[in-house]
N, C-alpha and C positions, 0 to 999 in steps of 0.2 A: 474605429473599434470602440463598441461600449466599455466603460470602467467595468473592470470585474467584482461583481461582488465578494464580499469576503469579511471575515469577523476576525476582530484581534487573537493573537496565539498568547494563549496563558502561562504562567509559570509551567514547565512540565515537571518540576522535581515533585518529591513528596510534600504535602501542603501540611505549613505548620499548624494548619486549623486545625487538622485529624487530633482525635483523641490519642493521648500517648500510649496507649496500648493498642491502638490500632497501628499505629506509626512505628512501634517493634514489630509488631508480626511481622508488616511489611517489609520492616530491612533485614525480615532472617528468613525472606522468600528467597529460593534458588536464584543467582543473579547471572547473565550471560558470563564465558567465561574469559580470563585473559591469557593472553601468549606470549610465548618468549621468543619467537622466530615467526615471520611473515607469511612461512611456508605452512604452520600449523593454523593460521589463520584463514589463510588461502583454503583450506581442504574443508574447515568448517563450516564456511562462507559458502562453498561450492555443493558442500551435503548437502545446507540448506535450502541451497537454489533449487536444486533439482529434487528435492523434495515438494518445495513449495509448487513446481509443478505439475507434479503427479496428484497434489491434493486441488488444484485447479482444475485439472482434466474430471476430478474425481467430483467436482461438486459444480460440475457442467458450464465453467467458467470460458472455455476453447469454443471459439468461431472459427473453424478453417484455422491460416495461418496468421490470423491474426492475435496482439497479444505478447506482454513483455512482461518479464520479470530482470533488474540487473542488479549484479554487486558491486561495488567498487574495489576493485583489489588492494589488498592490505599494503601491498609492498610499489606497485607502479598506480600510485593512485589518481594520474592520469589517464586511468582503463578499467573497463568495466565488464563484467561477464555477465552473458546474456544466454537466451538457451537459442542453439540452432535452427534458422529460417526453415522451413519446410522441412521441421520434426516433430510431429502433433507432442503436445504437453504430455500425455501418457507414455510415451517412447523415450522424456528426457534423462540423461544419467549426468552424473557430474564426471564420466568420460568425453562426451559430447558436446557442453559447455564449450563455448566458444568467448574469446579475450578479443575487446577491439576498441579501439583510443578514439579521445572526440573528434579524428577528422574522418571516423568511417572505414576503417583501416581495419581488418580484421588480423591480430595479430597472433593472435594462436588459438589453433581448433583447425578443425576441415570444413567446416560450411560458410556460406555467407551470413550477414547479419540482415535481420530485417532493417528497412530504408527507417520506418517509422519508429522502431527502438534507437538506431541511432539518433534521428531529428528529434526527437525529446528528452533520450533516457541522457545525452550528452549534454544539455543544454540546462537539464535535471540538477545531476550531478555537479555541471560546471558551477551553476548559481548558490548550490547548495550544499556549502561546504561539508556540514553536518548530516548529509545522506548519504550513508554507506547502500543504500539499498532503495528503488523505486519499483512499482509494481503498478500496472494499468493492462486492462484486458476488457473487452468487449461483452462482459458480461451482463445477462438480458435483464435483471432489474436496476441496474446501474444507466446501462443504457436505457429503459424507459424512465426515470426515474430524471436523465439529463434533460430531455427532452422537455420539461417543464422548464429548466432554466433557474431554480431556485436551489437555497440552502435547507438542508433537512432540520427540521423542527424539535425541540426536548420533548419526544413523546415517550421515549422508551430510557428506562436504566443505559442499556447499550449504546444508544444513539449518544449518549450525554460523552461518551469517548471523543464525538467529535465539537462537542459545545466551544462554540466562540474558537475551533481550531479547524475549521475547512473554510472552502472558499470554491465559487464558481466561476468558470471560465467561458462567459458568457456569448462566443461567437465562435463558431463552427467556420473554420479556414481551408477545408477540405483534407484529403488523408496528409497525415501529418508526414511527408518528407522533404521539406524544406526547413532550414534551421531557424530560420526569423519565428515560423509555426512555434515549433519547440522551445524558442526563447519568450514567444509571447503568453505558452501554458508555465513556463517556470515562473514566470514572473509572477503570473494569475496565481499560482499555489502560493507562494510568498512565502513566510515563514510557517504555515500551517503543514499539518500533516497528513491533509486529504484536497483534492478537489475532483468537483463533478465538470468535467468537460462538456458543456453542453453540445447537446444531438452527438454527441461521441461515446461515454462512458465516463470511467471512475479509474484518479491515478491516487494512489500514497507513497509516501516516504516515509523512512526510518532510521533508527541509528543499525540498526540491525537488519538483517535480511524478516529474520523471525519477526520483527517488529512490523516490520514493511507489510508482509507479507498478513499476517492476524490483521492489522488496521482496515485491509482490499476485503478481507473474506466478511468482518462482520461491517462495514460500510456498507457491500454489497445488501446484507441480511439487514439492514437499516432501512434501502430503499425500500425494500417491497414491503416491508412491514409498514412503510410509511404509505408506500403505496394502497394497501389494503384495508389500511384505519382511513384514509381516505375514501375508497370508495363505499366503505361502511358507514362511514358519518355521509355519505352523500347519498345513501337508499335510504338511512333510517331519520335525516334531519339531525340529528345530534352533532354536536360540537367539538370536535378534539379535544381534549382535555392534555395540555399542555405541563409540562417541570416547572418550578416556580425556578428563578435564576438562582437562586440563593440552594435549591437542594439540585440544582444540574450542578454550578458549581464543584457543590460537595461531592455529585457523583464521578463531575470530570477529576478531580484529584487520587481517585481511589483507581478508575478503570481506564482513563484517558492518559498515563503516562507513558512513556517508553518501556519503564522497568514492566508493568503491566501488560505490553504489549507484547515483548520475547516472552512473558510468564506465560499468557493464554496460548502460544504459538507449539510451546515444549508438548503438550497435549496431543496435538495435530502431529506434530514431529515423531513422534513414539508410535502413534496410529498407521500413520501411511508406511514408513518403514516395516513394522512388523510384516503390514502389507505386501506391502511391496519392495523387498528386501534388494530386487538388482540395481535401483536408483543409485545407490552406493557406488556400483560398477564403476 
C-alpha cells in the first residue's frame, strides 16, 4: 500500500496569535454543554445523531444504504451509536438509533448495523481516543473529488478549516467490511480531522457529534468548489490563486477549531428541528 498522504494537525485550541479582542469574543461564544449524568449525555448525543441525519438526507448526502454517522457513548465508551441499516437518513429518530460494540454486536436497538460502519466507525473510534463522533457518507462531490487522490488546496476562507488538518487515504481496498480496511483508514486519518478516502468519499471526526458532523457538510462544499475553480481555471487558462500559509494559518485558528466547529453546527441544529420536529421521537 502507498503511504497516505497527509499534512501535520495544528494546535486546535484558540491561537495566541488572534488579537485580544478577537480571542474574548470567541471565549463568550455559546460553548457545547456539560452533564452531570451519562444519561443526559446519552440523549444529546443521540438528538444530534439523528439530527445530523435528517440534514444529510436533506442536502442530498444519502446513496441507498450506504453511509454512517456514529457517537460514542458517554457512559459504555466501548459502544457506539449509529443510525439503522436499511433506514434511509430522512426516516432516522433517536428512537431508532441503534448501540453496538467494536466486535459487531448490536447491543441495543432493533435493526442490524451496517458491516461498513462497523469495519471503520470501530476501528475509528478504537484509534482515536479523542472522537466522540465520526461521519462518512458517499457523498457525490466528496466522492468525485476522491477520485483525484489529492489533498484540498487554500483556496477558499472555508477550506482553510482543513489547512495542514486532513489527509488522504490513498488506496481503494474495496467496500470497507473487513477490519484490517478500517484500521488502515484510521491509521491514514491519523490525528487529523478529515480525510478523503480515495475513489471512496469523505470521513471526519470530532470531539462532538456537532463537530463531526459541520466538518463532513462544509468538506463536502469544499470539494466541489474546488472542483469548479478547477475546471474554470482549466477553460479560461488562469491560475488558482492560492492562501499565502501565513493568512490560512490565521484563517485555520478562527474557523478550523473544534469550538468552531459545534458553533457552525448549532445553526443547522435549530433549522432541521424546526423542520422536522419527529427526529426527536
Amino acid at each position: 500500500m502507498n503511504a497516505p498522504q497527509s499534512q501535520a494537525a495544528p494546535d486546535n485550541g484558540i491561537s495566541a496569535d488572534l488579537p485580544q479582542r478577537l480571542q474574548a469574543r470567541y471565549r463568550n461564544l455559546p460553548r457545547p454543554p456539560h452533564f452531570g449524568m451519562p444519561a443526559q449525555e446519552r440523549l444529546y448525543r443521540k438528538q444530534r445523531l439523528a439530527a445530523a441525519f435528517r440534514l444529510f438526507s436533506k442536502f442530498g448526502f444519502d446513496e441507498g444504504a450506504a453511509g454512517h454517522i456514529t457517537a460514542r457513548d458517554p457512559e459504555f465508551t466501548d459502544t457506539f451509536w449509529v443510525n439503522p441499516f436499511g433506514v434511509h437518513f430522512s426516516q432516522v429518530q433517536v428512537s431508532n438509533l441503534i448501540r453496538c460494540d467494536h466486535h459487531g454486536n448490536v447491543v441495543e436497538g432493533d435493526y442490524p448495523v451496517n458491516a461498513a460502519a462497523f469495519a471503520i466507525h470501530s476501528r475509528v473510534h478504537q484509534t482515536r481516543g479523542d472522537a466522540v463522533a465520526a461521519a462518512h457518507s458517499h457523498s457525490t462531490y466528496g466522492r468525485a473529488w476522491s477520485t483525484l487522490g489529492r489533498l484540498l488546496e487554500p483556496i477558499t476562507q472555508d477550506v482553510c478549516a482543513f489547512y495542514q488538518d486532513h489527509a488522504v487515504y490513498d488506496e481503494f481496498g474495496g467496500v470497507a467490511i473487513e477490519l484490517d480496511e478500517g484500521q488502515r483508514i484510521a491509521d491514514a486519518l491519523g490525528p487529523h480531522k478529515a480525510a478523503i478516502l480515495q475513489n471512496h468519499g469523505l470521513l471526519t471526526v470530532g470531539k462532538t457529534v456537532d463537530e463531526a458532523v459541520w466538518w463532513f457538510i462544509t468538506l463536502e462544499r469544499s470539494c466541489q468548489v474546488q472542483l469548479l475553480a478547477e475546471a474554470a481555471a482549466a477553460r479560461t487558462g488562469a491560475a488558482l490563486r492560492t492562501i499565502s500559509d501565513v493568512a490560512a494559518r490565521q484563517a485555520y485558528s478562527i474557523v478550523g477549531t473544534p469550538q468552531a466547529g459545534w458553533f457552525q453546527f448549532q445553526l443547522l441544529y435549530a433549522r432541521i428541528v424546526k423542520e422536522q420536529p419527529d427526529l426527536l421521537d
